[in-house]
N, C-alpha and C positions, 0 to 999 in steps of 0.2 A: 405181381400186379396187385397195387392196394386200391383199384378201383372206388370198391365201396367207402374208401375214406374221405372220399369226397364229399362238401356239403350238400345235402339233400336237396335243400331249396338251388344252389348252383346247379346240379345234375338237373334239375326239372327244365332250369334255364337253356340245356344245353339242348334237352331233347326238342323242347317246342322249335328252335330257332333251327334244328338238325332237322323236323318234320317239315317246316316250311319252305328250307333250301330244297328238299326231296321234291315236294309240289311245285318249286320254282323248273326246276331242273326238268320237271315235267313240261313247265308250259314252254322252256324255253324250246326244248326238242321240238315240239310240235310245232311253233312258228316259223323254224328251221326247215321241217321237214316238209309243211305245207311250201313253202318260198322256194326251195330248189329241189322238190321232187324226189328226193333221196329219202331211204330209211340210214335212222343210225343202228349201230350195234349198241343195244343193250348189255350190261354185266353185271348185276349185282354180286357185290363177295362180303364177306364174312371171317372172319380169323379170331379165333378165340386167345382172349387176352391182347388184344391189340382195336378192333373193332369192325366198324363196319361200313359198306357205301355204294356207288353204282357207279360205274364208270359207262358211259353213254357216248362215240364215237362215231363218227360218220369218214369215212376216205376215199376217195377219188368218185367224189359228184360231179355233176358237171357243171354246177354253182360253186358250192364250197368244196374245193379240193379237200382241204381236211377241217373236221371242227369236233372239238370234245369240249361236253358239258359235263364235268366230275360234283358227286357231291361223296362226304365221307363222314364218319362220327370215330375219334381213336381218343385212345386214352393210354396213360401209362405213368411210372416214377419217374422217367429219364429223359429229360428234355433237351434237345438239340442243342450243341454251343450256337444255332442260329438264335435263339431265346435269351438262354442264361449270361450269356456274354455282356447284354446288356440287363437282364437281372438277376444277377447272382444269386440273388433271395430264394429263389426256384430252385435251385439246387436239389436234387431229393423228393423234390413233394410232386405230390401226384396231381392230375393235371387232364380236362379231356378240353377238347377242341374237335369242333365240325364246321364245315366251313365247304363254298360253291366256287369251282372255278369254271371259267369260260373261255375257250380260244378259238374264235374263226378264221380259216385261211381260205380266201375265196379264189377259187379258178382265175377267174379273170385281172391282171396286171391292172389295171383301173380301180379296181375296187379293193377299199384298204382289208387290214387283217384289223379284229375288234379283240381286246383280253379283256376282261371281268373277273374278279375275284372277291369274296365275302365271306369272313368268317369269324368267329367266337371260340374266343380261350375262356377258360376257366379251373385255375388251381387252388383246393384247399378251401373253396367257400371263402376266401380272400381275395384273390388277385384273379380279375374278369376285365375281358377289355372285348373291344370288335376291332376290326382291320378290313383293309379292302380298298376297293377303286375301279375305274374303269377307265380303257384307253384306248387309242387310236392308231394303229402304225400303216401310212399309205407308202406305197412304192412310187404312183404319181400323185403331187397334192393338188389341190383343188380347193380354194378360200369358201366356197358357199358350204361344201364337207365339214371342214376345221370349225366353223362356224355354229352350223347346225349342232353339228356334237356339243360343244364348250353352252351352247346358250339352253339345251336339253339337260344338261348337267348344274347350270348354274340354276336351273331354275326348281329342281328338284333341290340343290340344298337350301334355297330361298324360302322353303316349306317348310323346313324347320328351326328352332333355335338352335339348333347344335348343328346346326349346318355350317359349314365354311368353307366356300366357294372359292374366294380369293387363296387361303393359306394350303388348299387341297391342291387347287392349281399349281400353286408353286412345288408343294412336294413333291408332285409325281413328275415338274419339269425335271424337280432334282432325282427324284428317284430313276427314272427309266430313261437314264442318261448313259452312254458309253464314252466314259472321261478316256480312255485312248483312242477315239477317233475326236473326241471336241464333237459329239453330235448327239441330239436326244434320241430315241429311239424312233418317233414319230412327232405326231401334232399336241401327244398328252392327253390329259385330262382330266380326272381328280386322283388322290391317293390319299387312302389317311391311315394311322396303327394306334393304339392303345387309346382309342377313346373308350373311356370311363366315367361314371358319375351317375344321371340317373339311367337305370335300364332299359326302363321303358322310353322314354324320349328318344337314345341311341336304337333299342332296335324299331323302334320307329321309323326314324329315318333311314336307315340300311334296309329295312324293308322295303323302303319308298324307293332305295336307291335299286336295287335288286328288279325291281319294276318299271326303272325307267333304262332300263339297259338294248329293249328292244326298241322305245321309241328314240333313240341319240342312235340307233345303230340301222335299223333294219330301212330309215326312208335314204341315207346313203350307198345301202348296197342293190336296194334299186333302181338307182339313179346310173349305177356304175355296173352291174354283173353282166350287160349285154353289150357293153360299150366295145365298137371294131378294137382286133389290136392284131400285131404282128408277132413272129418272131422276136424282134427286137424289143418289144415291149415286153414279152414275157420273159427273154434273158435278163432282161433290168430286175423284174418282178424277184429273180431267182440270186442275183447278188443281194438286193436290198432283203433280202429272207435271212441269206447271209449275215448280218449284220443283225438281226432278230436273234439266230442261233448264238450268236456272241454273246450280248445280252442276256440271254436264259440259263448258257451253262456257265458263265464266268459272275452276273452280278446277283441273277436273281434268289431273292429271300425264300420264294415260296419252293422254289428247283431246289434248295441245300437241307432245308426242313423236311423235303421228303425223300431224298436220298439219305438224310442223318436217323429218319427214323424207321428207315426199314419199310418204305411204302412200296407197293409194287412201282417195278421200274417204270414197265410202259404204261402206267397210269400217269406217272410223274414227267416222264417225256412227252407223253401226246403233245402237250403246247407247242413243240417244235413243226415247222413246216413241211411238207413229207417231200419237197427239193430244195435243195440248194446250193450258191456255188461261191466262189472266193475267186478274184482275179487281184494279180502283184500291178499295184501302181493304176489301179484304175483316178481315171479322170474322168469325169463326163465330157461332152462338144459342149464347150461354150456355147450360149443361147436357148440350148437344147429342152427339150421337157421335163430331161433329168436333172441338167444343171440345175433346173429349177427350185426341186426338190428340195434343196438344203436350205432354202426360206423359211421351210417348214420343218426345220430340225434343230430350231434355235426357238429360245422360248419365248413366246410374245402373247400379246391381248390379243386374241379372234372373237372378242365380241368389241374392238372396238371397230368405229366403225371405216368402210375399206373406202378410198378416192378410186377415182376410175368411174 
């Protein structure tokens, strides 16, 4: 490990934005924890020569069935073919990154599951960039939900100049898409990778962004955590999780990045749903509340505005 080869002033970069996702992580547990009555399990760990982070967990609430908020700081010479593949130039050089992920899976079939992710590379006092986004995946959808989210997020990047609303939307329709069903994962919501340029303007706004993750998320899960439901509803809940677990271990960037470097596993899996199921030749009933569903798994404006 050539840690210390890194530039000084990058390394200071990493820790401020590593100290502040830790106090994020903070406050996010606690709005959590206060809203469905659950402690999570704390974990801070440590590994020499590799780094460091807290893994924060919560499973079988009777709000959020399961939700981890991870933050972490690692470093090292050997970067994932998930990186280098598209920069070659990394090759060899050393490199840390720390960065906040978030995944809710809420009890109740009503109310969607929430992902958030945010973090910062840094190789060589050269090549620094931020990544990140925040999304949506409902089991049943609901236009005033879809809404709410997109115009919480559009208006948080409207706060900055390097914000962009429109080309973020698109990415993450493209990103957190399952090209062998023809379906997006959810409603979306923003995704961006390798912005670069000034620092402080970037971690500005990812701060800002980092901040508005409980208000696009937590007046939806209100609206929905108590809402009646059946059996039937929560078998849909547990297919459509299904199709979430697809997504994670076949497309996702951030799932191959921590399998490739050696992360603890179940920190890297917690994002998965702690059920779920797979049925041959599902069809929803025509008209049904499920059929419905697939409106909302195709990419569209949810801020323009809805007839009816």
């Amino acid at each position: 490990m050539s840690e210390d080869r890194v530039d000084a002033r990058v390394d200071a970069r990493v820790d401020a934005v590593a100290e502040t996702l830790f106090r994020e992580q903070d406050r996010l547990v606690a709005a959590f924890e206060e809203f469905g009555g659950d402690t999570f399990r704390r974990t801070p760990w440590q590994r020499d020569g590799f780094g460091r982070g807290q893994v924060c967990v919560l499973d079988g609430g009777a709000v959020l069935e399961r939700a981890a908020v991870n933050v972490s700081v690692v470093a090292g010479t050997r970067l994932p073919p998930s990186i280098t593949d598209s920069a070659p130039h990394l090759l060899g050089q050393p490199f840390r990154v720390t960065g906040l992920s978030m995944v809710v899976h809420p009890a109740n079939p009503y109310a969607p599951a929430c992902h958030a992710n945010f973090r910062y590379f840094s190789s060589s006092g050269s090549d620094w960039w931020f990544g990140g986004g925040v999304d949506l995946t409902p089991s049943y959808g609901f236009d005033e939900d879809a809404t709410h989210f997109h115009r919480t997020l559009r208006d948080w990047c409207a706060r900055h100049s390097v914000g962009d609303y429109p080309a973020w939307k698109s990415a993450c329709d493209s990103y957190f898409t399952l090209p062998h069903r023809d379906e997006t994962r959810g409603v979306g919501g923003v995704f961006f990778d390798r912005l670069t340029g000034s620092f402080a303007d970037h971690w500005s706004c990812v701060a800002d962004g980092l901040a508005t993750v409980l208000p696009a998320y937590l007046p939806i899960l209100r609206r929905r955590h108590a809402q009646p439901f059946t059996e039937r509803e929560r078998h849909w809940q547990s297919l459509r999780r299904g199709r979430y677990v697809e997504f994670n271990l076949v497309h996702d960037r951030g799932t191959r990045f921590g399998l490739q470097t050696g992360a603890d596993i179940d920190a890297v899996l917690v994002s998965l749903p702690p059920l779920a199921s797979w049925e041959y030749g599902l069809v929803p009933e025509p008209g049904s509340p499920e059929a419905d569903l697939q409106r909302f798994l195709t990419p569209q404006d949810w801020l323009r505005p809805r007839g009816g």
